[in-house]
N, C-alpha and C positions, 0 to 999 in steps of 0.2 A: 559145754561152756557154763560155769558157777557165776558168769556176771559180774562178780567181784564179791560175793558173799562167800566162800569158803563150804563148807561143809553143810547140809542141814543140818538144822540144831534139832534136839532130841524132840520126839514128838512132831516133828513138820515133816513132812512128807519131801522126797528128793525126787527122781529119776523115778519114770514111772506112777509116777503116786498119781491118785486120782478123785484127791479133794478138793474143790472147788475153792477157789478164790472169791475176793469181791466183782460182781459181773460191772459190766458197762454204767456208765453216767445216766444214761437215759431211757426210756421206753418208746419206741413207736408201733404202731401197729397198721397194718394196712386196713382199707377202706372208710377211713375216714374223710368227712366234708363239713360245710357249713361256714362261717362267715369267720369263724376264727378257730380252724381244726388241727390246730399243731400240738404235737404232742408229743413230752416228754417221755424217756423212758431207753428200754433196751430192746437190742435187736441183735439178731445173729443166732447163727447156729447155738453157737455158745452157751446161748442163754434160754434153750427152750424149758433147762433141765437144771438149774441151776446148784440142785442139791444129788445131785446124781451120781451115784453109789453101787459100785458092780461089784458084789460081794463075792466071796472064795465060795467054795467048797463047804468049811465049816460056817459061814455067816449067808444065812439065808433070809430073804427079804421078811417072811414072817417070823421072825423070832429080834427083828431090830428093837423094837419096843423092849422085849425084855433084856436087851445086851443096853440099852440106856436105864432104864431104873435099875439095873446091879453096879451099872458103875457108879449110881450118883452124881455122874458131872451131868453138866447139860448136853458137851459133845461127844460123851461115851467117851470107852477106852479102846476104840477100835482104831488099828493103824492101819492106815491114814485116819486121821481123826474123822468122826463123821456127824452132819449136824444132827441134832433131834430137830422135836416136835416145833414147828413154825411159832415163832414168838408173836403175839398180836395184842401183847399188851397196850401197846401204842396206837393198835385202831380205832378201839371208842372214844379214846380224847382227841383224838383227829377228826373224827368223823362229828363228835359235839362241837369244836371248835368252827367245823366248816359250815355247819348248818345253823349254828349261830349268827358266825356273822354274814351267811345269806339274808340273816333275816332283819339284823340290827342295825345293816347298812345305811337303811330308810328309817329307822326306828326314832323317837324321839328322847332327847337329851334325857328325860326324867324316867321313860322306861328302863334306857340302857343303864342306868345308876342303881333302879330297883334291885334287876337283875343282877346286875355285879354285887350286888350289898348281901340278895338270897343268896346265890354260889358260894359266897366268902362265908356265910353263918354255916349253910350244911356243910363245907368241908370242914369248918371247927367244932359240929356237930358230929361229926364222923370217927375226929380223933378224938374228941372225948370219950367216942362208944369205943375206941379202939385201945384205950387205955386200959378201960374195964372188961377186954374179953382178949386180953395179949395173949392169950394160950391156943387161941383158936388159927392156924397156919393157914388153913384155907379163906376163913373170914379176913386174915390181913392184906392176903392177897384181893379178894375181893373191895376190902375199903380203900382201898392203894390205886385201885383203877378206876372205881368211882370217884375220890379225891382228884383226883389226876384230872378227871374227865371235867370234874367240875370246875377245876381252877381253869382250866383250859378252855375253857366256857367264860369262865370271868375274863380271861387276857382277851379270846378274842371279842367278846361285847363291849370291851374298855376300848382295845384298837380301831374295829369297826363304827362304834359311836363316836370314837375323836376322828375319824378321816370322813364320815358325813358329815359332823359339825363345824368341819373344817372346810368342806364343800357349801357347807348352808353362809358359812361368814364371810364378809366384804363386800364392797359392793357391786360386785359383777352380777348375783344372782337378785339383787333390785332390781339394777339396771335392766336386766333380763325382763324381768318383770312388765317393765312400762315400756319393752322393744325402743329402749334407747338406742340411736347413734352416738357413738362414742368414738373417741380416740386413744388405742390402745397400745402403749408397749408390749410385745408378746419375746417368748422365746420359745424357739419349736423344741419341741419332746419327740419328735418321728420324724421318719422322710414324709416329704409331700407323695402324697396317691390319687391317682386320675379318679374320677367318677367314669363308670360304666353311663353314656345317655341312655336316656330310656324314652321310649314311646309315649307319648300320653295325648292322644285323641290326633289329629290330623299332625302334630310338629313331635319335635324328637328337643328333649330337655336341653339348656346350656351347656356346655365342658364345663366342667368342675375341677377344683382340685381339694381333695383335704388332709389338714393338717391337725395332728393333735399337739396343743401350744399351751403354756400358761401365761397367763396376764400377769406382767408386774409392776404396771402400772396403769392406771386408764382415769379418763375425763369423760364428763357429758358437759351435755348443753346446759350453761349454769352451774356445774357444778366443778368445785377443783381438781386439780389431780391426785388420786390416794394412789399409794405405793400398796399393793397387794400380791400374794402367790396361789392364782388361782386359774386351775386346770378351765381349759375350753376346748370346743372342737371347731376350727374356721374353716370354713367353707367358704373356697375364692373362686367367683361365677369370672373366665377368661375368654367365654363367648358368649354369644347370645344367638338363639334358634328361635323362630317362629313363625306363623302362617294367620291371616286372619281369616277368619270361618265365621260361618253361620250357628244358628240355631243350637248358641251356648257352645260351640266350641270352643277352648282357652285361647287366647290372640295375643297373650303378653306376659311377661313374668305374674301381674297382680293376677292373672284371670284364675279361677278356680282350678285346681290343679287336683288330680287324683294317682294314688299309684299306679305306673304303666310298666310297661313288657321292657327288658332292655334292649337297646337299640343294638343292632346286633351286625356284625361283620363291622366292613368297612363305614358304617355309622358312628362307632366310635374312632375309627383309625384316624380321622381328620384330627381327633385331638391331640392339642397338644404340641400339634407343628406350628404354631404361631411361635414368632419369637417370647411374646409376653407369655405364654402356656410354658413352653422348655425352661423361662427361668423360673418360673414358679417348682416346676419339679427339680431341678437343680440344686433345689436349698437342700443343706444338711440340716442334723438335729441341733443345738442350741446356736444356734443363731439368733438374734435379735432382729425385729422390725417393728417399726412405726406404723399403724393402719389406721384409715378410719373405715366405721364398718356399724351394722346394727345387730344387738346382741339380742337374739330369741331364748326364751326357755329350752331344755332339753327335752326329747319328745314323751321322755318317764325320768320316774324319781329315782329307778334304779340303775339310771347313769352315771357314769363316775366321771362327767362332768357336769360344772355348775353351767354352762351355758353354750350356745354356738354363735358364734360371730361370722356372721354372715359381712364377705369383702367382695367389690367388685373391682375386680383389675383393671387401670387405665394404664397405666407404665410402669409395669411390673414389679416385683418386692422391694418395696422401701425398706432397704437392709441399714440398720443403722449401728449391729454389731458383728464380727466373723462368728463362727463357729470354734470351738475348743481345736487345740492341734491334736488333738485322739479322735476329733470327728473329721479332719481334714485328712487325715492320715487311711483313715478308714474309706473318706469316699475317694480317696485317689486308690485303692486298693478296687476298691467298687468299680468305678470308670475304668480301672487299667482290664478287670476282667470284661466288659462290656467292649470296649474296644478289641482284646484279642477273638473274640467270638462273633464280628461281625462278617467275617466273611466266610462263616460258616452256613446249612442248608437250615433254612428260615424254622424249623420246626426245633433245631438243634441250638440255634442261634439267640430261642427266646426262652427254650427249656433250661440250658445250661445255667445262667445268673439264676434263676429262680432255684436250683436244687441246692446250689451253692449256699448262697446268700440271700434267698429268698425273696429276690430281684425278680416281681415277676410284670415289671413295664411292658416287656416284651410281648406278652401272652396275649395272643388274638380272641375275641369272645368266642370263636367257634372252636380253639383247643381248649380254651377254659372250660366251656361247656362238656367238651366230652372228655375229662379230667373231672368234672361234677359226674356225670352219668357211668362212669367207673369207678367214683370212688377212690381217686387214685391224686384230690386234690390233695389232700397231704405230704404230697412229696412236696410240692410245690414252694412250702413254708416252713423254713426254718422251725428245725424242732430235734426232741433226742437222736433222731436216728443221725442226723449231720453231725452231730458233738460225740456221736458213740463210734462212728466213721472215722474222724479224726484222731480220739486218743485210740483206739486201735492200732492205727499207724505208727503210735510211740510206744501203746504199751502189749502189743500182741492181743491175741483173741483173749476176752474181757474175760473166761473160764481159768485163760492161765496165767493172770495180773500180779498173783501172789505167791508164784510157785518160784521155789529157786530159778530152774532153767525158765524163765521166761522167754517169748519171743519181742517182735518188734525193733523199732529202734534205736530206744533206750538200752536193754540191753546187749544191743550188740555193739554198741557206744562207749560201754561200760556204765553208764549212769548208775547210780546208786539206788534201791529201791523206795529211800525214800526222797532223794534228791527227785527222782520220776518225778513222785509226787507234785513235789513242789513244781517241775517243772509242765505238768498237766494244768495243774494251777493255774499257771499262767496263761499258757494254752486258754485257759477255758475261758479265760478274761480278755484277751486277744476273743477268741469268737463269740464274747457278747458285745465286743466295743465294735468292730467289723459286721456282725448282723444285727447291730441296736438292738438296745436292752427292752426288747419288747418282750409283753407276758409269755409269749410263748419262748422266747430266745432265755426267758428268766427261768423259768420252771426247768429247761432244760440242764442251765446250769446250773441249778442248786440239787437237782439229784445226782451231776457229773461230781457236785462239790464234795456230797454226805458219802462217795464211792474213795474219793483221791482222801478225804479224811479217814476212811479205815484204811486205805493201803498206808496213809505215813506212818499210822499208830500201832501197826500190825496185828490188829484184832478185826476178826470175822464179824459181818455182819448179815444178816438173812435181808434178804432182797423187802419182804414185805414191811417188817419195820423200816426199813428205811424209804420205802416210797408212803409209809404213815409218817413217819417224820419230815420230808418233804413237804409232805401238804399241809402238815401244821405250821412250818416254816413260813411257807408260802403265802399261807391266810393268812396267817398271824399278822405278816409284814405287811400284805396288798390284800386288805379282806374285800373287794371288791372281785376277785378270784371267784370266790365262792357263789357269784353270781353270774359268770361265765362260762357258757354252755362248751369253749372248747377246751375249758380246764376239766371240765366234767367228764369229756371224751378224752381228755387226756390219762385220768385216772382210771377208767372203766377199760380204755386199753391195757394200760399196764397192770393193772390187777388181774385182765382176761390172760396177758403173759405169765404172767408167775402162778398163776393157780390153773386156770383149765388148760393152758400149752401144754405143759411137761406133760399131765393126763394124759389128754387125747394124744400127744407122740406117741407114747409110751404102748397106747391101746394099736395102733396102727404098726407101729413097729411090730408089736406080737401078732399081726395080721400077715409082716412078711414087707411091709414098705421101707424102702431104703430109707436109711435114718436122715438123709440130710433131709429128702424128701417128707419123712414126717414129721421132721421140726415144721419147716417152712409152712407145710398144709396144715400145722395142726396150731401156729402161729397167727396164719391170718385168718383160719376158721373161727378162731376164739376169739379175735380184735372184731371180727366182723359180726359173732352171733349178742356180744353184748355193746357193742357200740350203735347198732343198726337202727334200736326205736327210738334214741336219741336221731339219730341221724334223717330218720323217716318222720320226726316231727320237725325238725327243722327245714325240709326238704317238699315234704309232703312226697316220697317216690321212693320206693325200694327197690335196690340194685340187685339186679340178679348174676350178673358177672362180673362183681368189688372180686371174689376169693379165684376165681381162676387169673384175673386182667394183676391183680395184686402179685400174686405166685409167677406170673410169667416178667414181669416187671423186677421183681427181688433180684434176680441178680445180676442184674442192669447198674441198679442203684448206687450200691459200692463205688465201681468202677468210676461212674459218672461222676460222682461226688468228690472222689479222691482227686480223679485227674481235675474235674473242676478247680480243688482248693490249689493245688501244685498251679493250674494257671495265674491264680489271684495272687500267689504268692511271686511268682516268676514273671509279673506281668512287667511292674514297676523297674524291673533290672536288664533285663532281655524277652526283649517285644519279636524274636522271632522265634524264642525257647516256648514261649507261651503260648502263638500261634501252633506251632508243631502238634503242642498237649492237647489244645482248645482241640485240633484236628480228631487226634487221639479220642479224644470224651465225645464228640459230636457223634459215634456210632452208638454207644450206650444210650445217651440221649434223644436220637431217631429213633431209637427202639421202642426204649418210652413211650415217646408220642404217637408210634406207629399204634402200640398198644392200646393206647387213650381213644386213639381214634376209630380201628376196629370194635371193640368194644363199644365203644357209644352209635356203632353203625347199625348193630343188630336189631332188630323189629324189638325184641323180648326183651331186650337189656335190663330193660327197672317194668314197673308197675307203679300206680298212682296208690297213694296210701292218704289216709287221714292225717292232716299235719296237725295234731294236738297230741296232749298229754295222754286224752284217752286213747290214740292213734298206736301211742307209743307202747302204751300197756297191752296194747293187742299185741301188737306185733312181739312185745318181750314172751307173754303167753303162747303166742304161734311156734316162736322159735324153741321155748323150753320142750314144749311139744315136739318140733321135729328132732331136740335131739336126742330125747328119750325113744321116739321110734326109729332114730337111725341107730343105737345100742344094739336094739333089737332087729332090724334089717340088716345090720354089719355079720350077724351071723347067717343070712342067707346070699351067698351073692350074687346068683340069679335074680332076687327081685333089688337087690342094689344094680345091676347092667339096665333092668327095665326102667326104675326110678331115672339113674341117669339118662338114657334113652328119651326117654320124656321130659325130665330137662330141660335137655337139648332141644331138643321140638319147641319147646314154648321160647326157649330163645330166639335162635333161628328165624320161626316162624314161616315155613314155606309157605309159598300162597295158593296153594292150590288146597296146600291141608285149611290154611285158615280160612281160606273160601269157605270150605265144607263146613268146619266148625260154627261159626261167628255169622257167615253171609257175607260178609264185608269184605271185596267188592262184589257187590253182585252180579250174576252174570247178565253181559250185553249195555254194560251202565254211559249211556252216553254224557253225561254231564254231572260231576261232584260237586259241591260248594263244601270246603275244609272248614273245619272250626279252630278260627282262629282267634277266636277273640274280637274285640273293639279294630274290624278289618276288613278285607275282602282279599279272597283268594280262590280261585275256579279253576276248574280243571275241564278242560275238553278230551272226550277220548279222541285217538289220532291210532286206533294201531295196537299191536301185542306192544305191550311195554310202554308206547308212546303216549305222550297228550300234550297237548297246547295248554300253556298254564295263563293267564288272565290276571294279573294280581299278583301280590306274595305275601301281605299280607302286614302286621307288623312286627310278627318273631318267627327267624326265621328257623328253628327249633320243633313249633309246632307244623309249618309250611311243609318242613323236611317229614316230619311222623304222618303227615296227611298222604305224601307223595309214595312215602315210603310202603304203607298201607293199602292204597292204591295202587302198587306194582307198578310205576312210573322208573325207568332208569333210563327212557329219552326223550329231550324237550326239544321238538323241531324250534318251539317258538315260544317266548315267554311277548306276554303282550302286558306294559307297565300304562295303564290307563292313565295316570296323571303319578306326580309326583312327591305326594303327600304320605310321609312318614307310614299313615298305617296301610298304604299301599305297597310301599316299596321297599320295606326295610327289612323283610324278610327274603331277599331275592338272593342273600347269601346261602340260605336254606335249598334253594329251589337249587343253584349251581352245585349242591356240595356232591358229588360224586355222580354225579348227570354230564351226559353229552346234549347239551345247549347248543340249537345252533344259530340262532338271533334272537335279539331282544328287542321289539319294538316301542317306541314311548310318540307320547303329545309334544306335538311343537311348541306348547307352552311351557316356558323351561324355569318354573318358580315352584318350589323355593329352592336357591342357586344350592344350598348344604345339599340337600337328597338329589339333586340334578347332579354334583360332583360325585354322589357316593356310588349312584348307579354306573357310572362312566368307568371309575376306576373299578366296581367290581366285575364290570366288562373287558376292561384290558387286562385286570389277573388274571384271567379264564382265558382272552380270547378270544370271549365272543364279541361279533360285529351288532353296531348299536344302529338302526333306521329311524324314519319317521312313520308312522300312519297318516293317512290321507285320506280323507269321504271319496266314496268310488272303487277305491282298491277293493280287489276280491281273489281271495286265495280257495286253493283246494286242496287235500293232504287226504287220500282217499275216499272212504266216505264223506269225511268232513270238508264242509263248505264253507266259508266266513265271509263276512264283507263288512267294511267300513263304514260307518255313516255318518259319525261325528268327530271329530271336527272339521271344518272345509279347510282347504289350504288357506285360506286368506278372513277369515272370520271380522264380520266387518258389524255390527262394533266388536271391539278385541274385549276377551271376558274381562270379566271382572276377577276372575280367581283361578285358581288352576281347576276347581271343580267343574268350571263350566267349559274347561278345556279337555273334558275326560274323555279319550277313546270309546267308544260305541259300536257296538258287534252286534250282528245278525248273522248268528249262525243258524245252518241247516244239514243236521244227518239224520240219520234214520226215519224218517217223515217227520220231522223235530225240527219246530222255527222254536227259535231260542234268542232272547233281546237280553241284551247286556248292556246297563243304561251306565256303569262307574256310576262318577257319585254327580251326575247333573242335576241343575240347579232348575228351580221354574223359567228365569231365562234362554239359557238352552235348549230342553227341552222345548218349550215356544217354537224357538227357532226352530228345532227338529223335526218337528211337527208342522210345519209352515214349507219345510224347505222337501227337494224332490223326493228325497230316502221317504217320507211320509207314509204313501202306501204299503210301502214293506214291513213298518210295524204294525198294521193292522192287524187283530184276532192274531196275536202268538200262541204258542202254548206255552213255556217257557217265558217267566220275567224275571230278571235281576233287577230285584227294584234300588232305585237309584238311592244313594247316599245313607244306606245301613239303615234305609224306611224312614228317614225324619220329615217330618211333619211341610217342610220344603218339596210339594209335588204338584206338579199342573195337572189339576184335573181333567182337562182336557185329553191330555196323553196318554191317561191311565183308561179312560173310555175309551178312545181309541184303541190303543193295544190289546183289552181286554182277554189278559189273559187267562188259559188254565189253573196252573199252575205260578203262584209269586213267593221268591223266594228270598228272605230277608238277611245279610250277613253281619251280625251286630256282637257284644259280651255281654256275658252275665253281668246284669247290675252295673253300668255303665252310665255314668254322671248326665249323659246328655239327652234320657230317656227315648231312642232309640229301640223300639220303632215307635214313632207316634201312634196313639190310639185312631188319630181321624184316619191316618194314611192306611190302618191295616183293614178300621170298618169301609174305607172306599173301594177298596182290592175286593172285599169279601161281596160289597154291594154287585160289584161287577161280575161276579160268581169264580172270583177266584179261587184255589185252596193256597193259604197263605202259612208256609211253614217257616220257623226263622233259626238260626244256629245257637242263639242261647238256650231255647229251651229244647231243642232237637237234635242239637249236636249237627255230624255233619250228614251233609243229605247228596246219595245218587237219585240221579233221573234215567231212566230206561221207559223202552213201551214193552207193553205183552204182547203175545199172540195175535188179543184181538184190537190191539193199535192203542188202548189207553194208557193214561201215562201211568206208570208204577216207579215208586219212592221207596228208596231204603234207607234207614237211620244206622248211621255208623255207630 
């Protein structure tokens, strides 16, 4: 089939021919992460090899150089035409452009004029020298690309100093200044997006929502109303969480507040189901509303907003205009795929919208999470690889875009080749209006754009200028880019595609690896070896299974994505065609997630890395290293099976090797305290495999690598000592692939949030929730426990949920062991007063109460006087934790007083000769 073009015209290649067209719209690359990792670009077999050229008989790979300098063209005279030498005139003015206006963004009005006045003189310094040395062919071309580079340096420090000084003017960033209340006209720029809560000392943050809005009009107090266009980011607080504490703990929104852990499982799940929360995310992008709200400065100057307006929701968006009907039309497109995918398997159900459309409301913190720990968040957000997906669909695999016989189904349509075009066009403007015109939905289609402009004009373009003209594009228009770490990974992948892919294929294929198979591995090898210390600084943690969790994922992807779009499309017209699809994509999609999940379950998966710039240059240095010595080990492949081999090993992690290695766990370890951070979380052993866990801590991430490390995979009994955020909010960690078989808590059931969170993370699992009781006493072989605190009937009723905190006396292995939670001098008092009294006497073991703050009855601690005290607190933790009086009282009593900030986490075991022996994990 001809299409409807007739013959090829002389010199273009027909049937058979195997010159490359223009490749795909976009670049993505696997193992990508970080806070905004979408990335344009290409992707497919197609494109490992872009310029790939399988010569006869007489044209042999070394002699191409000389069959282009005898012909004098640029694309030789070889039929099928073939490219030369990679053009890269366009990188140094790209790459001066981008680093310019990195830098000019913040820069002030009188520098950015200097600079643009120097650029403007040496480029008419240049053609003046170019005038008096016209003979010189190689000099022209050199003053051509300096010239180039320099003016490109002027545009973008002219564009970059007019969109700061555009951001410095009006009066929002005053406002800001004096933390004015104001009332402001806004219009949204984005969908509204939930806040992850986060932990921070005893309470777990408000639900949040944010939205990125421009102001265009606002008042203060005294002052009139100006009409202004000026970018914000509002931040609307739709609940309110908190606990009141002692000894400087935060009790209210004013109280001191530090970065904490996010609040993890079903701690965020609560959000959002208020009616006033659902309408707050409901809004589409240009909408209008009315707030009043107080505007704070932004937290750096290289924000590309002048301010955040901070709103507190009382009766939801004061909408005082609709949205555009291209945004109304889009979120009914939106909502119709969300609706046909909800009665799909919940893993399916929250992945689908997010591959699509980059809808990712759904995503629980614990799939997000192990979607971060493989490396594999970037499917998640809209980026080239969804735009390269779709016009595939229309225009066949992006290798044979240009060829007569094309595939897809435009041509089998009859579409014209350059009608396509225009109709890709369109295409590509449809899925920037339907995934909002965000940076990364933008970059995607302006490299989809510079691909559909060589196919209308019928001239070849080499992949690498056109992803340098992209980015000059890019910057040029939004130099704020240039300071966005996931435009950075956006480019670093797609450069890793067109330069080191096709190589390294090309090397494995001559190894004997099937070629689909050496695109793909040698695709996400290359995304992965120069995307990583970017990644590793932003992250602080290096993935050790992004490139196999990546490769097993690829061809899930496609599938998932297409059927995805066919539902958004089919949603709005036939609600049970779309269900069918949704059915159809929900297996690809499980897959996925299965993927995400395996992967982030392995002991080895990542490694803790330095998250700085120096972090990153190591690891670029590590990396360059290992692949100059895998060049070299690719030729033996005995010690390639043994490297793999070990590996494997460190991923894995069997425990009986890591015992050996590491120590950790030691053998016969009767009691761990995990490092969790600003927490508590214990571990009793109970058993091969088993232990009674005490706490969880308040991320349930590190709860889960403590358990996990410790060869826990059964929890007869999780005991939640009170209900305080850094107690309990990692209990979604302790359930994640454990058989649990109760969960015990305090009858004192405040604060009602973490009381509802624990319940429902008990009825998704199925586990039965009890009370503890003073008196109770269980036994699970060795292990012995008993209850002490609190009485059924607590008379006077505490003050707080701390003085309500379950209390254990346990005993195995000659091992008395007090586990005080975080009791207060009150309680304690009491506990001390009341019959359990004798049994704390002379422990060996103490959990000293409430992460060692300076809050402790003296009395209790003589009494107890324990061996061993051991303190569960974080590094450098706002509420100075552990008191210096509380650790020199421990020591007075002749304790050994170790604590998990600076010892990490700590087993108890005895020797031989009964004393107690400690191992630092």
């Amino acid at each position: 089939m001809l299409s409807g073009h007739g013959d090829p015209a002389p010199g273009r290649p027909g049937r058979g021919a195997s010159a490359p067209g223009p490749t795909g719209p976009g670049l993505t690359g696997p193992g990508l992460t970080g806070p905004d990792l979408t990335e344009p670009g290409l992707t497919g077999p197609g494109l490992a090899e872009p310029d790939r050229f399988e010569p006869g008989p007489a044209v042999r790979p070394s002699v191409r150089p000389a069959v282009h300098a005898a012909s004098g063209k640029r694309l030789g005279a070889a039929n099928p035409r073939q490219e030369g030498p990679v053009d890269l005139r366009l990188v140094p003015p790209a790459l001066a452009a981008w680093a310019t206006a990195a830098l000019t963004t913040v820069a002030s009005p009188g520098r950015v004029v200097g600079l643009v006045a120097v650029c403007l003189l040496a480029v008419g310094a240049l053609l003046i020298t170019g005038r008096r040395q016209a003979g010189r062919a190689g000099g022209r071309r050199g003053r051509a690309t300096a010239a180039a580079s320099l003016l490109c340096v002027a545009a973008a420090a002219a564009s970059a100093g007019l969109h700061g000084a555009d951001l410095r003017r009006g009066p929002v960033p005053e406002l800001a200044r004096e933390y004015a209340t104001v009332t402001a006209e806004v219009e949204l720029t984005s969908d509204p997006r939930p806040t992850r809560p986060r932990v921070r000392g005893d309470r777990v943050t408000p639900d949040s929502v944010l939205i990125d809005a421009e102001v265009r009009r606002v008042e203060g107090a005294g002052r009139a109303a100006v009409a202004t266009r000026t970018p914000v980011l509002m931040l609307v607080t739709v609940g309110s969480r908190g606990s009141k504490g002692r000894d400087g703990k935060p009790a209210g929104p004013g109280a001191r507040q530090v970065p904490g852990r996010r609040a993890p499982g079903g701690a965020s799940a609560s959000w959002g189901r208020s009616a006033s929360g659902a309408s707050w995310l409901g809004l589409l992008p240009s909408t209008r509303l009315r707030v009043t709200g107080r505007l704070v400065p932004p937290l750096s100057d290289g924000d590309r907003i002048a301010a955040v307006l901070r709103v507190r929701d009382r009766a939801g968006p004061p909408v005082v205009g609709e949205a555009s009907g291209a945004q109304r039309l889009a979120g009914r497109l939106r909502a119709g795929l969300r609706s046909a995918t909800d009665g799909l398997p919940a893993d399916a159900r929250a992945l689908l919208p997010g591959l699509v459309v980059g809808d990712t409301s759904r995503i629980t913190p614990e799939l997000d999470e192990a979607f971060k720990a493989t490396d594999l968040a970037h499917t998640l957000a809209v980026s080239g690889s969804n735009l390269t997906i779709v016009l595939a669909l229309l225009l066949g695999p992006p290798g044979l875009a240009q060829h007569v016989e094309r595939r897809g189904l435009a041509p089998r349509l009859g579409v014209p080749l350059r009608a396509t075009a225009l109709l890709g066009g369109a295409l590509t403007l449809g899925f920037v209006v339907v995934c909002r015109p965000d940076p990364s939905v933008l970059r995607a289609a302006a490299c989809g754009a510079i691909v559909l402009l060589a196919l209308a004009t019928g001239r070849r373009r080499s992949l690498i200028p056109a992803l340098a003209c992209a980015v000059l594009l890019l910057v040029l228009y939004d130099p704020w880019l240039a300071r966005s770490y996931g435009f950075l990974l956006s480019v670093l992948a797609t450069g890793a595609l067109l330069t080191l892919a096709p190589r390294w294929s090309a090397a494995l294929r001559r190894r004997r690896v099937p070629p689909r198979l050496a695109e793909a591995l040698a695709a996400a090898a290359a995304a992965q070896a120069v995307c990583a210390p970017v990644v590793a600084m932003l992250s602080a943690r290096v993935s050790l299974v992004a490139v196999p969790c990546n490769l097993l994922v690829e061809f899930a992807l496609a599938p998932a994505t297409a059927l995805g779009f066919a539902v958004l499309v089919t949603a709005p017209v036939a609600s049970p065609a779309a269900e069918a699809l949704a059915w159809c994509a929900s297996w690809p999609a499980g897959w996925i997630a299965a993927v995400a999940r395996a992967g982030a379950a392995l002991p080895g998966g990542g490694v803790d890395w330095p998250g700085s710039w120096g972090g990153a240059f190591l690891l670029a240095l590590l990396t360059g290293g290992l692949v100059l010595l895998g060049r070299r080990l690719s030729r033996h492949p005995w010690l390639c099976a043994v490297c793999g081999v070990l590996l494997l090993l460190a991923v894995v992690r069997p425990p009986p090797l890591t015992r050996v290695l590491t120590g950790w766990p030691p053998p016969g370890w009767r009691l761990a305290m995990c490092d969790v951070g600003q927490g508590d979380a214990t571990v009793l052993a109970a058993g091969d495999g088993a232990g009674v866990v005490v706490d969880a801590g308040p991320d349930p991430v590190l709860v889960d690598r403590c358990l996990r490390e410790l060869g826990i995979t059964r929890v007869p009994l999780v005991v939640l000592t009170h209900f305080h955020a850094d107690h309990v909010a990692g209990l979604p960690g302790v359930l994640r692939g454990r058989a649990v078989g109760a969960i015990q808590t305090t009858g004192f059931e405040e604060p009602a949030d973490q009381v509802t969170f624990v319940r429902k993370a008990a009825q998704a699992r199925g586990v039965p929730l009890a009370r503890a009781v003073a008196g109770e006493r269980r036994r699970l072989g060795a292990l012995d426990w008993e209850v002490l605190w609190p009485p059924p009937d607590p008379a006077p009723r505490p003050e707080g949920p701390n003085d309500a905190s379950v209390t254990l006396l346990v005993r195995v292995g000659g091992l008395r062991m007090l586990l005080l939670g975080d009791l207060e001098p009150p309680a304690q008092q009491a506990l001390s007063r009341s019959a359990a009294a004798p049994l704390v006497q002379n422990v060996d073991v103490l959990k000293v109460a409430h992460h060692g703050s300076a809050y402790q009855d003296p009395e209790l601690i003589r009494a107890v006087a324990p061996r061993l005290a051991l303190i569960s607190c974080g590094a450098d933790n706002p509420y100075g934790h552990p008191a210096p009086g509380t650790v020199a009282a421990l020591r007075a009593g002749g304790a050994r007083v170790l604590r998990t900030d600076r010892d990490g986490a700590l087993a108890v075991g005895t020797g031989t000769d009964g004393e107690l022996r400690v191992t630092r994990g």
